[in-house]
C-alpha positions in Angstrom: 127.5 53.6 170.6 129.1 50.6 169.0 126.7 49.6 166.2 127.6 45.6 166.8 126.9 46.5 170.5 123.5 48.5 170.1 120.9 45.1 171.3 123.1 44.4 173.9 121.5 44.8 177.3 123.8 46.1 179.8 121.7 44.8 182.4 122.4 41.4 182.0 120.7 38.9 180.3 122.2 39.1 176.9 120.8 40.4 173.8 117.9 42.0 173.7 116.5 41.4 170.2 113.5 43.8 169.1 112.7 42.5 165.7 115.3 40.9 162.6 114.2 41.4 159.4 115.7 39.2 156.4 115.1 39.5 152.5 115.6 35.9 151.2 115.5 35.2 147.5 114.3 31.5 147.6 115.2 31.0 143.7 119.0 31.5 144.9 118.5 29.1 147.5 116.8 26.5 145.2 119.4 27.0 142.4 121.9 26.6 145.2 120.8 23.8 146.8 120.1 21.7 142.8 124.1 22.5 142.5 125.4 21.1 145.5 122.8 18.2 145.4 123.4 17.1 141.7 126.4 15.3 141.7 124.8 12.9 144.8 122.0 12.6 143.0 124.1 11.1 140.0 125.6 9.3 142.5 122.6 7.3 143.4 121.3 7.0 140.2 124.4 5.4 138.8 124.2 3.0 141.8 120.6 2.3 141.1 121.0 1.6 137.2 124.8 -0.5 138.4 123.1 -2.8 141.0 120.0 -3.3 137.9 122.4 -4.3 135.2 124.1 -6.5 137.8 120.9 -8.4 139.0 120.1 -12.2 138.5 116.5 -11.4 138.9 116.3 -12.6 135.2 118.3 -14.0 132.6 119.7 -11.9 129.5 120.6 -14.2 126.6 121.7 -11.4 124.2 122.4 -8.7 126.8 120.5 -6.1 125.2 118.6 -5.7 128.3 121.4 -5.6 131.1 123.2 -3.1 128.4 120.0 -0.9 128.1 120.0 0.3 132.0 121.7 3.6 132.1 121.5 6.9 133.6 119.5 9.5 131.6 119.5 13.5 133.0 116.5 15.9 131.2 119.1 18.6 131.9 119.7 21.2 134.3 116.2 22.6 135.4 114.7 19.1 135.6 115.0 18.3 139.7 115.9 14.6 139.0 117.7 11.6 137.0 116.0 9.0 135.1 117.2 5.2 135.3 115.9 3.7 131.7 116.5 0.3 130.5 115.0 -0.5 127.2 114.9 1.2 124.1 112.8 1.2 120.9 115.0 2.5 118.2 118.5 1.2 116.3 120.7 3.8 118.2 119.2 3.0 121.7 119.9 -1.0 123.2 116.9 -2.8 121.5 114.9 -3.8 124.4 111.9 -3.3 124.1 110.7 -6.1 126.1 111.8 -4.2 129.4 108.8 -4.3 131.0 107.5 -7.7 130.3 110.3 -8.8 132.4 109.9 -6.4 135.5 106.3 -6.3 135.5 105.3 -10.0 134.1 103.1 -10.8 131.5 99.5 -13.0 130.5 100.9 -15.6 127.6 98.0 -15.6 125.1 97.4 -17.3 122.2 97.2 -15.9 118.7 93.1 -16.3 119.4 93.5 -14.9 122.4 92.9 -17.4 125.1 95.0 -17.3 128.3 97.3 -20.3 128.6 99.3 -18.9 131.7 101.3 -16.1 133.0 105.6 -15.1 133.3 105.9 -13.6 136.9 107.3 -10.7 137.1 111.4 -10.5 137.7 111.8 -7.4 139.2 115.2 -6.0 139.1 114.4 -1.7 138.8 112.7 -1.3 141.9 114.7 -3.6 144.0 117.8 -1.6 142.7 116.6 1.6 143.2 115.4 0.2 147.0 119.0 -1.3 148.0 120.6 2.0 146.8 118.1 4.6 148.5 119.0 2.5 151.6 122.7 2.6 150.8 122.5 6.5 150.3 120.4 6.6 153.2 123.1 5.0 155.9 125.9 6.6 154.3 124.0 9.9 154.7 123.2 9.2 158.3 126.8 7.9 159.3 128.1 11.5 157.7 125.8 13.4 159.9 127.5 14.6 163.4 125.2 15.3 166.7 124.8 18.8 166.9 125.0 20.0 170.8 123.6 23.1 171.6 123.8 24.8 174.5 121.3 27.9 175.1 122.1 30.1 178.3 
């Protein structure tokens, strides 16, 4: 008998399937599926750190903080992209105020005593929102019905 042939049932009905057996290796799958998702993940995160640097959520006299947003990767067995702005060293934007501006801030004195507050002028999380939407519909659009018929 035909080895392709031997579930068939010649009765009608189709295949008769007894039992399938399959030996996956789920670190080639993950390695597989980090390869092919990479360069959309870059994709997004380049989005994300473009629509930041282009916000007017705030305003940049000396640019050092629209110049500091930028894509960062932790390298190949890391399973994401950082988005950074701000830096603390010569070689890095100086911007070390990043989070002042995103989060907001309590204005003290030198003594201490509160004399108001800077609201918060969020531009990193709005960003990363509008592009995880914009990845999110182009997905979507790319995705075809699937029609399947069984018998």
């Amino acid at each position: 008998m035909d080895p392709s042939r031997r579930n068939y049932n010649p009765q009608g009905g189709g295949l008769k399937i007894n039992k399938v057996d399959v030996d996956i290796d789920i670190g080639v799958i993950v390695e597989a599926v980090k390869e092919a998702v990479r360069p959309g993940l870059r994709a997004v995160a380049e989005d994300v750190a473009s629509r930041a640097r282009a916000t007017t959520a705030f305003v940049d006299k000396d640019g050092f903080l629209r110049n500091s947003i930028r894509v960062e990767d932790p390298g190949p067995e890391s399973p994401f992209l950082l988005v950074k702005a701000g830096g603390y060293s010569a070689s890095e934007n100086y911007a070390p105020h990043v989070h002042l501006v995103e989060f907001g801030h309590e204005m003290l004195t030198k003594d201490g005593r509160r004399v108001g507050r800077v609201e918060p002028k969020e531009f990193m999380r709005p960003a990363r929102d509008a592009a995880l939407q914009h990845a999110n519909e182009i997905a979507a659009g790319a995705m075809a019905p699937v029609d399947i018929k069984i018998g």
